[in-house]
matplotlib code that plots the C-alpha trace (Angstrom):
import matplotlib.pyplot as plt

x = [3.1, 1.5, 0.8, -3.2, -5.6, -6.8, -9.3, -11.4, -14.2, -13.5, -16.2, -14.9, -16.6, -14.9, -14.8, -11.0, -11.8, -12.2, -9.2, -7.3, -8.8, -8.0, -4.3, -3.4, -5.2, -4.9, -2.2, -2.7, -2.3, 1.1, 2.0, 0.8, 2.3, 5.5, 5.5, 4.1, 6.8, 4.0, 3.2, 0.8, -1.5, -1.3, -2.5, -5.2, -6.7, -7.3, -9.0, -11.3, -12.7, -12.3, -10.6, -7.0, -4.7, -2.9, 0.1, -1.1, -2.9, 0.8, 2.9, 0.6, 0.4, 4.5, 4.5, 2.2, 3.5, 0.2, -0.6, -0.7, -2.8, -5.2, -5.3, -5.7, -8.2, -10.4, -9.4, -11.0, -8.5, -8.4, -10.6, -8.4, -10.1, -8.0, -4.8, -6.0, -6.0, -2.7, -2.6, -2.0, 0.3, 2.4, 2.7, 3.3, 5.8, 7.5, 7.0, 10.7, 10.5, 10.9, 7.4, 5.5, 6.9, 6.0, 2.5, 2.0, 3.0, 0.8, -2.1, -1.2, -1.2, -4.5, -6.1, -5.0, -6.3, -10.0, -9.3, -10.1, -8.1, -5.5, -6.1, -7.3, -5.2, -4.3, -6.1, -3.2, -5.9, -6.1, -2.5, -0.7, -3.0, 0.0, -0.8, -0.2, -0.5, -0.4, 2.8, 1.8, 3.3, 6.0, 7.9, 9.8, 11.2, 15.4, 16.7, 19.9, 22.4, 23.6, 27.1, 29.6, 30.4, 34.1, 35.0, 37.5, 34.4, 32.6, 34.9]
y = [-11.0, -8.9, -12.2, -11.4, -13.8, -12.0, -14.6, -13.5, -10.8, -8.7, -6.6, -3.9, -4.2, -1.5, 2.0, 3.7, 4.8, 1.2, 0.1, 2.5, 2.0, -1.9, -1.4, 1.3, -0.9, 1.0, 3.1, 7.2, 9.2, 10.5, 7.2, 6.2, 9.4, 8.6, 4.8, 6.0, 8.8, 11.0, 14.7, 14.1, 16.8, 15.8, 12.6, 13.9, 16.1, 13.1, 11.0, 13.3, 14.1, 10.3, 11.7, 10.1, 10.9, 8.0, 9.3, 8.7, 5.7, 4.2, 5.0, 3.6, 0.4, 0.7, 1.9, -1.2, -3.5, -4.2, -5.1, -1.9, -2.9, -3.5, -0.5, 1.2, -0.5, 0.0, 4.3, 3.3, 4.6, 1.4, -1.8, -5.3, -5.9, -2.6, -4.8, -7.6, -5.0, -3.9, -0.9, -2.2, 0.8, -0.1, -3.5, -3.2, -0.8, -3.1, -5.9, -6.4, -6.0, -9.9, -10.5, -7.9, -9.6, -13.0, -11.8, -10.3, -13.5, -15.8, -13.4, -14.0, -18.1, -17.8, -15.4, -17.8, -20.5, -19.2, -18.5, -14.5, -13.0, -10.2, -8.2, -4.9, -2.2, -2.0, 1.1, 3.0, 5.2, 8.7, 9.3, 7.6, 8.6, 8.5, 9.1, 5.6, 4.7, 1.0, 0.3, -1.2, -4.4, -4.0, -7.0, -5.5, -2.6, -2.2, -0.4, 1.4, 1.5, 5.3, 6.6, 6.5, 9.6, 10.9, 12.6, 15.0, 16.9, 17.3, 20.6]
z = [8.2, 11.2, 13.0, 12.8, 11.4, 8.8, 7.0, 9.8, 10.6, 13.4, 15.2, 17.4, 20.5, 22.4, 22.4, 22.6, 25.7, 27.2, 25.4, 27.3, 30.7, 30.1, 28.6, 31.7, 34.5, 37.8, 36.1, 36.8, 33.8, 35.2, 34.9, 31.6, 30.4, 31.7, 30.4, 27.2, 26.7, 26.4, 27.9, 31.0, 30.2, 26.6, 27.6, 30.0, 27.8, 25.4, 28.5, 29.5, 25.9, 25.1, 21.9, 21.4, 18.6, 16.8, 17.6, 21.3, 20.8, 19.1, 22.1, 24.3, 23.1, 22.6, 25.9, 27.5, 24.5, 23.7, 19.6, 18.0, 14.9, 17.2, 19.0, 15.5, 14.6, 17.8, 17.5, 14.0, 11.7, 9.7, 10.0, 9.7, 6.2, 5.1, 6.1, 3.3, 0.3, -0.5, -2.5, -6.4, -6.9, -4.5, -5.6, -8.9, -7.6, -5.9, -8.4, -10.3, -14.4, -14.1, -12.2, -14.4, -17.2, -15.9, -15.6, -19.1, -20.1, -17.9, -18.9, -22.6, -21.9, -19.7, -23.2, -26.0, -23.8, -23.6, -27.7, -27.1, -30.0, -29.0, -32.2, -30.7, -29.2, -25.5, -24.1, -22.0, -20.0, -19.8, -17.8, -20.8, -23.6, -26.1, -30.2, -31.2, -34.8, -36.3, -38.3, -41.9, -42.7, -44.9, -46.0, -48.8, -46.3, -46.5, -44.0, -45.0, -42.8, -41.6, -43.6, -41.0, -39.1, -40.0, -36.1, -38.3, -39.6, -36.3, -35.4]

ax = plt.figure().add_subplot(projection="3d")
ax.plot(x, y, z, "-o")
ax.set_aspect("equal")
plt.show()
């Protein structure tokens, strides 16, 4: 995955500003600039208010190849437990119609299992509150088939 342990609580114990200091070293800001394909007074501006940008903090860390999760982490945009949630949304969307249907399914086993009975309707929430109406049971129904459709009429 992003090669971080992430069954384990992280405290950031350093400000942005010392992360930089200790990913440039002795390195001037022209130089960091220049390594980090940044503008130097871009760059200097964000030192001496000890306010970087992401954008700045990325292409430092690309620049000094230092781990850039981590260096977004200590800018605090994200914290490492926000890298163990994935969004559900964007798994299901990624999810094939096999795997949802495999899980219906194994939700279905794991129900009948704990003898919960499946005999009320599925709310669909408000974004897909759709009119749904139960359909009587009707043993005796014939369906008809349709008269065929003579193409000679249809001009």
């Amino acid at each position: 995955m992003l090669g971080i342990p992430l069954n384990r609580c992280y405290t950031v114990v350093m400000d942005i500003s010392q992360w930089y200091r200790e990913t440039v070293q002795d390195d001037s800001i022209n130089a960091a600039a220049a390594r980090a394909g940044i503008q130097q007074t871009t760059l200097n501006r964000q030192v001496r208010s000890g306010k970087f940008t992401a954008e700045t903090v990325v292409a430092l860390a690309r620049g000094y190849r230092v781990d850039i999760i981590e260096a977004l982490v200590t800018l605090g945009l994200f914290t490492y437990r926000d890298l163990r949630l994935p969004s559900l949304k964007a798994t299901l969307a990624d999810a094939t119609d096999q795997d949802i249907v495999d899980e219906v399914a194994r939700r279905i086993a794991r129900t009948s299992e704990t003898h919960e009975a499946l005999d009320e309707p599925i709310t669909l929430g408000e974004k897909y509150s759709a009119h749904l109406s139960p359909v009587p049971d009707t043993p005796d129904l014939h369906l008809a088939a349709a008269p065929e459709h003579d193409e000679r009429e249809s001009d």
